[in-house]
N, C-alpha and C positions, 0 to 999 in steps of 0.2 A: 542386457535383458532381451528376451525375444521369445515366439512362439505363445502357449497355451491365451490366455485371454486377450493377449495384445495382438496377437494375430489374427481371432475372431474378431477384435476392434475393429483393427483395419479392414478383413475383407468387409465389415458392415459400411465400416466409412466410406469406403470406394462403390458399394454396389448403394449406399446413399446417394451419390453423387451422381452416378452413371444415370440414376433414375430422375435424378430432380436438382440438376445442376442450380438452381437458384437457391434452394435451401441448405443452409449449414447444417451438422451431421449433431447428433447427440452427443457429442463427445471425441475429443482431439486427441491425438500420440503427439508429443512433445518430446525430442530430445535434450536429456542437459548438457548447453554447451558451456556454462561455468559455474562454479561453488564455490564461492568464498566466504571463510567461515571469518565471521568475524567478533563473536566471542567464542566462550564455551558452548552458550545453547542458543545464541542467534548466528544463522546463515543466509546468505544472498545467493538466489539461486537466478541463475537464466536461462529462460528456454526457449529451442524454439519450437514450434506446433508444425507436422507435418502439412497443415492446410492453414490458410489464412484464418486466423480469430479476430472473429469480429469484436469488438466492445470499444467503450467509452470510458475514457480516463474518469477514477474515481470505484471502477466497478470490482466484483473480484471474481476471484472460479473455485469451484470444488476441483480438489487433486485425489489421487488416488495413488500410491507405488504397488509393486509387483510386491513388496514385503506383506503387505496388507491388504489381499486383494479384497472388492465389494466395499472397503471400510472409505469411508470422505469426509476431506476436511478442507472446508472453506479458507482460503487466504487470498488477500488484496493482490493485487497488481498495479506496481509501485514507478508503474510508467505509462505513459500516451503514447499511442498506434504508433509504431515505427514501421520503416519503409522494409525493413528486412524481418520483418512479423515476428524477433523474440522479445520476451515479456522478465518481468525482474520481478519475484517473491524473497519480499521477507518474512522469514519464520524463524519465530523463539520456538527451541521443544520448551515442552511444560513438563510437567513431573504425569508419567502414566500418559502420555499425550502420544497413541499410537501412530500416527501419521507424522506429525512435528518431529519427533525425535527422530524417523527412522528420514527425513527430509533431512537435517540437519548433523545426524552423527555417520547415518548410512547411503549416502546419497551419494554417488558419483558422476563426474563427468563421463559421455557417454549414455548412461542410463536412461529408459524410458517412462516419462510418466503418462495418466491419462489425467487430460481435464474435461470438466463438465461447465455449461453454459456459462457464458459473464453474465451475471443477476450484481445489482445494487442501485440505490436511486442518488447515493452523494455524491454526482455527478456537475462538471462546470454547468454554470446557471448565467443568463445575459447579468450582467453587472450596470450596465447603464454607464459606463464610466467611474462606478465609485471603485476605490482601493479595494484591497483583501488581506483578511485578518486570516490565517492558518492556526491549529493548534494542536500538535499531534504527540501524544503520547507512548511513547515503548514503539513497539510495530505499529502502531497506530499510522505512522508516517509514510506507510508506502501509498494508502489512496490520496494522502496529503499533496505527499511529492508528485503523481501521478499529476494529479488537476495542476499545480506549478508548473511540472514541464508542458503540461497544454495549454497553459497562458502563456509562457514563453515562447513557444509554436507556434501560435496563432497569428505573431506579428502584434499583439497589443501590449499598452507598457503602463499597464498599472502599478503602484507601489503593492509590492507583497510584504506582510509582513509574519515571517513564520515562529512560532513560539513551539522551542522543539526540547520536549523532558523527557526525563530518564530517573533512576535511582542515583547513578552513581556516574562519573566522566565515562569507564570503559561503556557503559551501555548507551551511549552514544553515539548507537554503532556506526552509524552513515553521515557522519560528521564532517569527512573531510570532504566527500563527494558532494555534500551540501555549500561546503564551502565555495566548492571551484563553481558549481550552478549561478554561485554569488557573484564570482566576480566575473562572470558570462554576461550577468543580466543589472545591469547595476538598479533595479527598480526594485531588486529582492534584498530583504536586509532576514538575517537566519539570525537567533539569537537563543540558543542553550540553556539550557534550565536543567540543574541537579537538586534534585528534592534529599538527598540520603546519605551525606558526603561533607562533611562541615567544612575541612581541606580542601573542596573545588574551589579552587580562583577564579570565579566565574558567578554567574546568577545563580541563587540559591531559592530554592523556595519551591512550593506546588503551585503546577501549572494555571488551577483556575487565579490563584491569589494574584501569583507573577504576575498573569495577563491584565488583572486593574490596577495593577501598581502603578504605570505610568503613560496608560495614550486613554484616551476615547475611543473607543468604535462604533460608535451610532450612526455611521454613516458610510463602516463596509460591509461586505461581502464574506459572510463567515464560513470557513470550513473547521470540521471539528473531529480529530478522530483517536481514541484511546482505551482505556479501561472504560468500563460501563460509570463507575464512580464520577470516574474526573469528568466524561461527556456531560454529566448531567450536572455538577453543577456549575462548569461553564456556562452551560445552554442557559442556567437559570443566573448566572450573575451578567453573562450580555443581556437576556431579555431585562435583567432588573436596571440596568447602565440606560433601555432607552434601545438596543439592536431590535424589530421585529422578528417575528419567531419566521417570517417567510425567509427572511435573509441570513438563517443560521442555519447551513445543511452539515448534516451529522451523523454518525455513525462509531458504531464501538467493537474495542477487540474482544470477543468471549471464547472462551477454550483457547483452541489451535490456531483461532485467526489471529 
């Protein structure tokens, strides 16, 4: 992809820069250096941004492809600042989900996308030393994993405990890559949850239930991120368990995120 709006991008971004080197530009050109589809309509994408992007594990960006120009669609960023500035989006297409789909069926390595600003507030929070409770639903798990691998980064070694659901085993899509984070960080215990699939050999159940099936958490650090449904009534069976509502940061997937 090249020339017509991506070329106005750039010369904006550079005569931004040329003018007022301390300020970040309105908007980034990222190339995709990989796409791994990993169902039918969830893909892992990574990219990297012509100029450094700034943000904070936990936040996400509006995208935009050449397919659809002027059109944006918000999705997480499903990792902490790396030193070589590419970033990892997961996207389900959704049915009619102009951006999603053409991210996931028509997206190639090579390709260029635009992002806009990192905006979100379910960002790591001082812990004091208490544990952390994760809870991530469908794509809800990439600002999840994001905040994990920046506790993991930081040098600090709290227990994590991530509670990670799906419908069915395949949409479990970042499963195994969860796994190996596990045995990186022996303080991270990953524990799968299928709600839709009777056959899984494995934890069954919906995410909020699962999660009071068998610990306490009144005394971690909550992260929470999935369908609008399931955020809400986690948020309300921690705060009913006794968690503080200061200590439960959250966020949810709607549309395309």
């Amino acid at each position: 992809m090249g020339g017509g709006p991506y070329t106005a991008a750039a010369n904006l971004m550079i005569d931004s820069a040329e003018s007022d080197a301390g300020v970040s530009p309105a908007w980034w050109l990222a190339e995709v250096v990989d796409h791994e589809r990993r169902t039918a309509d969830i893909a892992v994408l990574t990219l990297r941004p012509t100029q450094r992007l700034p943000y904070t594990a936990g936040q996400y960006v509006s995208v935009q492809t050449a397919r659809w120009p002027r059109v944006w669609r918000t999705f997480s960023i499903a990792n902490a600042p790396r030193e070589d500035n590419t970033i990892r989006l997961h996207v389900r297409g959704v049915p009619g989900g102009w951006v999603s789909t053409a991210l996931v069926r028509h997206t190639r390595i090579g390709d260029t996308l635009m992002l806009g600003p990192p905006i979100g507030t379910m960002i790591p929070h001082e812990s004091g030393g208490r544990d952390i409770l994760c809870v991530a639903g469908g794509t809800g798990l990439a600002p999840i994993k994001a905040i994990i691998d920046h506790v993991i980064t930081s040098g600090r070694r709290p227990n994590i405990h991530l509670l990670y659901g799906a419908r069915t085993a395949e949409e479990l899509y970042d499963l195994p890559d969860l796994i190996r984070m596990e045995s990186r960080f022996p303080w991270l215990r990953v524990l799968p949850v299928v709600s839709h699939q009777p056959s899984y050999d494995g934890m069954r159940g919906h995410l909020p239930e699962v999660m009071q099936r068998f610990h306490s958490w009144a005394e971690h650090e909550v992260y929470v991120c999935g369908p609008p449904a399931m955020v809400h009534e986690t948020v309300g069976r921690l705060q009913a368990s006794g968690v503080p509502l200061a200590r439960i940061h959250r966020d949810v997937v709607q549309g395309e995120r």
